[in-house]
C-alpha positions, 0 to 999 in steps of 0.5 A, spaced: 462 476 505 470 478 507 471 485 506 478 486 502 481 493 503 485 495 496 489 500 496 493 503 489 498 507 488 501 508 482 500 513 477 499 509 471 494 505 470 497 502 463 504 498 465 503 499 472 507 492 475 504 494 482 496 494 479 499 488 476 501 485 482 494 486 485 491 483 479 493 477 480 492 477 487 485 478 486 484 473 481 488 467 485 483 469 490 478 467 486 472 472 488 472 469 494 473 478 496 467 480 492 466 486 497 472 491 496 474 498 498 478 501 493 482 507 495 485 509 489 491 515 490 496 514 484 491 517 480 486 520 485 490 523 489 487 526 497 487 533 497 494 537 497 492 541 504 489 536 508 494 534 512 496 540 514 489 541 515 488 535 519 494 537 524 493 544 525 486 542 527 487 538 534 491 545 537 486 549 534 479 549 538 473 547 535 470 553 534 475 556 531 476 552 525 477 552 518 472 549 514 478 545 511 480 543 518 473 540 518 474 537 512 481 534 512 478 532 520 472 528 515 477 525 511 480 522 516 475 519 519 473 516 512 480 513 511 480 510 518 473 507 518 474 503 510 481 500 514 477 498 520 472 495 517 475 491 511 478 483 513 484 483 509 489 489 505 493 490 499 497 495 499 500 496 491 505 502 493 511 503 487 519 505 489 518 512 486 525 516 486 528 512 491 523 513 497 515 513 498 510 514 493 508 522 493 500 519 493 501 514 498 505 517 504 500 522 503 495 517 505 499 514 511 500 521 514 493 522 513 491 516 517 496 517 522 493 524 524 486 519 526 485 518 533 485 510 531 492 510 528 496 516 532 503 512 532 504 508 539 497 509 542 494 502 538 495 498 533 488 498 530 489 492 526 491 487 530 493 480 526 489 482 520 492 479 514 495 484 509 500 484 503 505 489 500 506 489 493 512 493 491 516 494 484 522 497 483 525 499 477 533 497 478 536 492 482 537 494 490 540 487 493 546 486 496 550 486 492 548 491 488 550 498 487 544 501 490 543 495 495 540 500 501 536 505 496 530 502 497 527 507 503 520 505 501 519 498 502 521 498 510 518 504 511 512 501 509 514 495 514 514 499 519 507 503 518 503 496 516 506 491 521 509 495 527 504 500 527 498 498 525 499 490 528 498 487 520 500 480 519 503 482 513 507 478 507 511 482 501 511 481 494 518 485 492 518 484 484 526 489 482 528 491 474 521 493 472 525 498 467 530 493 463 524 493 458 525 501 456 533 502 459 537 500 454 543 500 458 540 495 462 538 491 455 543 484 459 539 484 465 532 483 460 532 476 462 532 477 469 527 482 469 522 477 466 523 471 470 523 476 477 515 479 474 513 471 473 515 469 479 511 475 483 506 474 479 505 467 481 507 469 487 501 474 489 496 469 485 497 463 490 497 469 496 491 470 493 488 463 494 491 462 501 487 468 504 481 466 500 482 460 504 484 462 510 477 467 509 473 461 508 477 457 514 474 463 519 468 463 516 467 455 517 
């Protein structure tokens, strides 16, 4: 049975477009990824200290380190062991004040201290197929006052596709805040058909990886 990696970052559980989003890749792929990994870190965030942990500890000889240095090495390794062993990946990462999720560039930067992913050694997951679903709450196309502010969806290109070698597809849904901003009351509309086409967009994502899984399997 194929493994599908799912990774989410919001820190809402309710009203989360990203997790939405993930839902309806999930459901598109029709159980076809009955095993799954979920790393939850918008609400179960990695330890505050342990990067740093795990950084300092590859100067830092083996008998001499902390038993945080271990942990944060432990960790690591954990993060990096459910990456390679999963067949797809979902990655449900929110626009958070113009940059990277808090939670989820703690992870990444996690996983960057492992042997397996240093930067520019490997790319530990070669072809693999992998999907983006990102929300923001404005509008940043061109065009638009903010076109450019946007400094989390192509850095999360970068790590997914350029570093780690994923085959990656993006689902980018924009407006998510014209519900509860009253300034952005006339874009409503928009904002609503933006959602039902990312939705559908991330349910036929999911059948298409459901059959290219069963095409492998053939």
């Amino acid at each position: 049975m194929p493994k599908l990696y799912r990774l989410d970052a919001s820190i809402r559980t309710d009203g989360s477009v990203t997790r939405s989003l993930a839902d309806a890749f999930v459901a598109g792929s029709d159980g076809a990824f009955s095993n799954v990994i979920h790393r939850e870190v918008g609400t179960t965030p990695l330890p505050a200290p342990a990067w740093r942990d795990a950084v300092t500890s590859m100067w830092t000889p083996p008998e001499q380190r902390t038993v945080g240095q271990e942990d944060a090495r432990a960790l690591a390794a954990e993060l990096a062991d459910e990456l390679i062993s999963a067949d797809a990946f979902l990655f449900a990462i929110p626009l958070y004040n113009f940059g990277v999720a808090h939670h989820a560039k703690a992870w990444i930067d996690l996983v960057l201290s492992e042997p397996r992913f240093v930067p520019g050694a490997t790319r530990p997951l070669e072809g693999r197929p992998g999907y983006l679903m990102t929300a923001r709450g404005g509008g940043y196309g061109p065009g638009t006052p903010r076109h450019g502010w946007d400094h989390s969806t192509p850095y999360l290109q970068r790590i997914l596709k350029d570093q780690w070698g994923l085959d990656l597809t993006s689902v980018e849904v924009e407006l998510t805040l014209a519900h509860v901003t009253p300034a952005m009351e006339p874009l409503r509309p928009l904002a609503a058909e933006n959602l039902r086409d990312g939705l559908a967009q991330a349910k036929r994502l999911g059948a298409t990886a459901a059959d290219q899984e069963s095409s492998n399997a053939a």
